[in-house]
C-alpha positions as CSV (number, residue, x, y, z in Angstrom):
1,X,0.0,0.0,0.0
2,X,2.9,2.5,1.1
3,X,5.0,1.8,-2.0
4,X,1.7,2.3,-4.0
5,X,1.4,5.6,-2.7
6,X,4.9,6.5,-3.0
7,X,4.9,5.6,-6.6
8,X,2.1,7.2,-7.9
9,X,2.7,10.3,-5.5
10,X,6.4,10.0,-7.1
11,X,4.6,9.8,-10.8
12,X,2.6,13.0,-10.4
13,X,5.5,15.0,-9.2
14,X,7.5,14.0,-12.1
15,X,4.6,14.5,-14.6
16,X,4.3,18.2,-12.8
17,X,7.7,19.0,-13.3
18,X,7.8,18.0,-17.2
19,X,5.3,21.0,-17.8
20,X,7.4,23.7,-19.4
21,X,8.8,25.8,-16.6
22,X,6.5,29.0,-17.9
23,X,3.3,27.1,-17.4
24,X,4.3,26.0,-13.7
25,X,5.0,29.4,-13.3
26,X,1.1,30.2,-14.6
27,X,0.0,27.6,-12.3
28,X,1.7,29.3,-8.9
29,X,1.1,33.0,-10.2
30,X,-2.5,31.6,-11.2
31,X,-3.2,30.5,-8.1
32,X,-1.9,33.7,-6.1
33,X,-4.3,35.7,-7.9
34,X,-7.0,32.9,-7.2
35,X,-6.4,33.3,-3.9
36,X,-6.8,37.5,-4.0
37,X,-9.7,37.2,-5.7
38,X,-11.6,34.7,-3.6
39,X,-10.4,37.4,-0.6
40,X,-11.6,40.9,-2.2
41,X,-15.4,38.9,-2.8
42,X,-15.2,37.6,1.0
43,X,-16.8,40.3,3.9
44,X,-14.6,43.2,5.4
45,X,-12.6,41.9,8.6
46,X,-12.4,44.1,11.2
47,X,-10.2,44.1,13.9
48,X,-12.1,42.5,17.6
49,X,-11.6,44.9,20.0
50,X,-11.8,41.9,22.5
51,X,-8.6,40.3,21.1
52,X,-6.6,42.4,23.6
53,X,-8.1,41.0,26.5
54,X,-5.1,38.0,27.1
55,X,-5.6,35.4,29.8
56,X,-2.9,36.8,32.6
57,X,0.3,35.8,33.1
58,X,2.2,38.0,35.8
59,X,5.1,36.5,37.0
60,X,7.7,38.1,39.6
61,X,4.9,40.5,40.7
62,X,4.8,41.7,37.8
63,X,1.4,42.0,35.4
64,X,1.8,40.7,31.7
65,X,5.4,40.0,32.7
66,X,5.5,36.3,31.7
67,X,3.4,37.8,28.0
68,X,6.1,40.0,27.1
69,X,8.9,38.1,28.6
70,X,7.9,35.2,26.3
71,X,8.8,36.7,23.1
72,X,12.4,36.4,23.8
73,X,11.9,32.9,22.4
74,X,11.9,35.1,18.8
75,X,14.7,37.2,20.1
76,X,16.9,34.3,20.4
77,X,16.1,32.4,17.2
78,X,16.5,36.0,15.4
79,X,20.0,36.6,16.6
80,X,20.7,33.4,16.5
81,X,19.7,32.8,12.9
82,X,21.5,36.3,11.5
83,X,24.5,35.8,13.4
84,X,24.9,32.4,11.7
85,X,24.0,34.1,8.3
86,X,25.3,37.5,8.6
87,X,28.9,36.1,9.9
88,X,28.7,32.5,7.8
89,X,28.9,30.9,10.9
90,X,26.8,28.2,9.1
91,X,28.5,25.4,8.5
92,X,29.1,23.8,6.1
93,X,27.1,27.1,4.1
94,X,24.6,25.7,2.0
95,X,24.2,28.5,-0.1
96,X,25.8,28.3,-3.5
97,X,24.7,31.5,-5.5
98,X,25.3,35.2,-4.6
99,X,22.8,36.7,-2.6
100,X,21.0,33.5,-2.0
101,X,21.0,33.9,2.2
102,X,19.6,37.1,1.8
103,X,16.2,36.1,1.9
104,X,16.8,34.2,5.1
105,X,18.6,37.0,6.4
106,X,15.3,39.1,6.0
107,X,13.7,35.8,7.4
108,X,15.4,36.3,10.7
109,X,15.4,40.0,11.1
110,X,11.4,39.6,10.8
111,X,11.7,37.3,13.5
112,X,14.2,39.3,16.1
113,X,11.7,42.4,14.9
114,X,8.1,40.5,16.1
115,X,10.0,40.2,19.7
116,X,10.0,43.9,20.1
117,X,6.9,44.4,18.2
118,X,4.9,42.0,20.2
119,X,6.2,43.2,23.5
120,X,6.1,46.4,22.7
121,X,2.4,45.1,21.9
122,X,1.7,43.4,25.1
123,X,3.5,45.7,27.4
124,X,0.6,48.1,26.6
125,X,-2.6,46.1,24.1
126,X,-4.2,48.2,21.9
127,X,-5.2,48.3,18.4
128,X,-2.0,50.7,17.7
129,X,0.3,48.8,19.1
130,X,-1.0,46.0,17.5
131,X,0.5,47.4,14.2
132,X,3.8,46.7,15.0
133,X,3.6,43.0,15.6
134,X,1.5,42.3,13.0
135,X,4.2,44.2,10.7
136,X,7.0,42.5,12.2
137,X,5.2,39.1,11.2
138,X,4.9,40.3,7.9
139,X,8.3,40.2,7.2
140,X,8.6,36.7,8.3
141,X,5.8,35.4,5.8
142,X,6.9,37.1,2.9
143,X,10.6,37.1,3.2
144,X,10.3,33.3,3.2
145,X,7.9,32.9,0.8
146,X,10.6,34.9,-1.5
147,X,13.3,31.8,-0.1
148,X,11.4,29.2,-1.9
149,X,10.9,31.0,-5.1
150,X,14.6,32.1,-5.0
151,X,15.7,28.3,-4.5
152,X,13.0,26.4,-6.9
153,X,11.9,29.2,-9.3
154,X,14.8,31.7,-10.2
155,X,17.7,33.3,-7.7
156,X,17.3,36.3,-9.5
157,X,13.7,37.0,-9.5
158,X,13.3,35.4,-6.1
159,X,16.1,37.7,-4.5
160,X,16.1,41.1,-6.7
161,X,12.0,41.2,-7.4
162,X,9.6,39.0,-5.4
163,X,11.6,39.9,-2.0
164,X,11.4,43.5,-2.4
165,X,7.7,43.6,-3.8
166,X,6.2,40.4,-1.2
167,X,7.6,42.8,1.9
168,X,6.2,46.1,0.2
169,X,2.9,43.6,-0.2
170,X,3.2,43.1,3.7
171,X,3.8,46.8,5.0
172,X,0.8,47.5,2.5
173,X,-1.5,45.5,4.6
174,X,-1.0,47.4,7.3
175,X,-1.4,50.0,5.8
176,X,-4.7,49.2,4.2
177,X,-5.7,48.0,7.7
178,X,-5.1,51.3,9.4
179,X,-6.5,53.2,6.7
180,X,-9.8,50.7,6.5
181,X,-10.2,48.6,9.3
182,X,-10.2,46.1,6.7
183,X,-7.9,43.0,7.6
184,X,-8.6,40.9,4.1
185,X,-5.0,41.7,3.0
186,X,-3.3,40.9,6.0
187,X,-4.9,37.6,6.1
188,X,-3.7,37.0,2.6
189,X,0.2,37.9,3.3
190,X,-0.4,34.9,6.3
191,X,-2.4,32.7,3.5
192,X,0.3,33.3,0.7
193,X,3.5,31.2,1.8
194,X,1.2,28.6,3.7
195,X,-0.5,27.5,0.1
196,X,2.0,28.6,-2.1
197,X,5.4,27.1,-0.6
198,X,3.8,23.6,-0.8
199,X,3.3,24.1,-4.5
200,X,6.2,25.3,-5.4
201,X,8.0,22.5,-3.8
202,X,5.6,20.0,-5.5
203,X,6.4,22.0,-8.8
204,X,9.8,22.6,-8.6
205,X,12.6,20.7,-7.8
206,X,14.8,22.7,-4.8
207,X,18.9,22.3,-3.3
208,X,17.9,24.3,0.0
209,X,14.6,24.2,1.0
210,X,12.4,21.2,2.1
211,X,8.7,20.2,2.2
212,X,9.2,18.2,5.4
213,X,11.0,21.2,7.3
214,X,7.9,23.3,5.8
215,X,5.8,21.1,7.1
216,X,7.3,21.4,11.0
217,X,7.3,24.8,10.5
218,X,3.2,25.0,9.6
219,X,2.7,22.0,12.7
220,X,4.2,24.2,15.6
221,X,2.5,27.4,14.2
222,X,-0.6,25.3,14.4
223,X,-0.1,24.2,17.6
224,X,0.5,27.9,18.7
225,X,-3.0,29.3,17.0
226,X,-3.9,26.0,19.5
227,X,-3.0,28.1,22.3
228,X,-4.0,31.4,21.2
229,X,-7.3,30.6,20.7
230,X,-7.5,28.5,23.8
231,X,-5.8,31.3,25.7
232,X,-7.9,31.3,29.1
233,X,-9.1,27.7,29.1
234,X,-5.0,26.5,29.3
235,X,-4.5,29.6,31.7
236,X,-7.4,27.6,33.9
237,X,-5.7,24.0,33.7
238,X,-2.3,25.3,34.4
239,X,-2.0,29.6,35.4
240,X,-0.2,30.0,32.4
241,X,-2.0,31.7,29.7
242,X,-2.0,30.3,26.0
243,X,-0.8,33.2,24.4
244,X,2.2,33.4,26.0
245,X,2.9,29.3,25.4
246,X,1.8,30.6,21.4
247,X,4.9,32.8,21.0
248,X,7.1,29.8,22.2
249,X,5.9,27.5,20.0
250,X,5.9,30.2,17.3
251,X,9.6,30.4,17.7
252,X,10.2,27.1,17.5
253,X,8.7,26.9,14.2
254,X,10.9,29.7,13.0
255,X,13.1,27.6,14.2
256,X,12.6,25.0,12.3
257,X,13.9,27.0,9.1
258,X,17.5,27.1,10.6
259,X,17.4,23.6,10.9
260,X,16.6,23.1,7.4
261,X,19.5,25.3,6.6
262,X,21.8,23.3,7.8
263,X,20.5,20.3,6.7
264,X,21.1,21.5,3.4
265,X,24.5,22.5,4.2
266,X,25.2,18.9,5.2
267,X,23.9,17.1,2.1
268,X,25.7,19.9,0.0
269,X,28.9,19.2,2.0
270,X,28.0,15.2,1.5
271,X,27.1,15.7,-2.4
272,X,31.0,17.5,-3.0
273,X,32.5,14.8,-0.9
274,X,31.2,11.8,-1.9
């Protein structure tokens, strides 16, 4: 049954990828604009005032503390993710083309930004202050959307277009939110890498980036929206509230894109040395 699967999953991957390249590019583009579309024709979403009202979580005698305290977790994997970039502390460095860590670069400086967005967020909830999370976070999403068309599609369009125009995409969402009330766009920059990557991967073959690592990444995020949403119930079972536990697990799954990078590294490193 397994080997069944695996063949005829193996099958329709190859019959994807023997389309000429400008028609898997349709497909992907085709589906972006599928995906804006469907959005402009749903409702308005407007911002619920009642989504500032967090379980508590004061530790030290201190209110919020253990809220704001918890997005270090980003601040870690941030540093920790451009300092093995920036300096090419990754090793071996997995990256073959010029310019091809920049993406992940942006990646992690998205990340170290959403841990003083969101505490500056939750050191004082409000709608205001909620912009500069939810920009933070649009830097991740669309700087690593632009890391799996730069490694399947084309370096240079991934790099020197999509990059610049996907993060001008996200800073226009909040822009349009501010301006509107209207959250439709914001909602897409979250939707975009989520249903695109996976495509991309299934359409195009890739030296860096990896379904499975993808695929961590979108089961810890999960499992923080989990929390989120569960916020007060989890704060009841253990006086800990699920927000807090969401940016954790949230950082993991940032995480989870280091590790992937240094997986390639080693089958690049193992592919050279054989």
């Amino acid at each position: 049954m397994t080997e069944s699967f695996t063949g005829t999953w193996t099958a329709l991957v190859a019959s994807l990828r023997a389309l000429p390249v400008g028609a898997r590019v349709w497909i992907v583009v085709g589906t972006a604009a599928l995906i804006v579309a469907l959005a402009t024709l749903a409702p308005p979403v407007l911002q619920d005032e009642g989504y500032h009202d967090f379980a508590p979580t004061a530790l030290f005698g201190v209110a919020d503390f253990g809220i704001v305290a918890s997005n270090g977790a980003f601040l870690v994997v941030g540093i920790w993710g451009l300092w093995r970039l920036g300096f090419r502390r990754l090793a071996p460095w997995p990256f073959a083309g010029p310019g091809e860590h920049w993406p992940y670069l942006v990646f992690f400086l998205g990340v170290a930004l959403v841990a003083l967005g969101s505490g500056y967020y939750h050191a004082g909830p409000s709608t205001e202050t909620l912009l500069w999370d939810r920009l933070a976070m649009t830097v991740v999403f669309m700087a690593l959307l632009a890391a799996f068309i730069a490694d399947r599609i084309h370096l240079g369009v991934g790099v020197g277009v999509a990059l610049p125009l996907l993060l001008a995409l996200g800073a226009l969402s909040m822009a349009t939110w501010r301006v509107t009330d209207d959250l439709r766009l914001y909602h897409i920059v979250q939707a975009l890498p989520i249903l695109l990557a996976p495509m991309i991967c299934l359409l195009f073959p890739g030296r860096v980036t990896r379904v499975k690592y993808l695929a961590w990444m979108v089961f810890w995020f999960a499992l923080a929206t989990f929390c989120d949403l569960f916020d007060k119930t989890i704060h009841g079972w253990i006086g800990f509230g699920g927000h807090a536990i969401k940016h954790l697990l949230a950082a993991i799954a940032c995480a989870a894109i280091l590790a992937m990078l240094q997986d390639a590294g080693r089958r690049s490193n193992a592919a050279s040395n054989p």
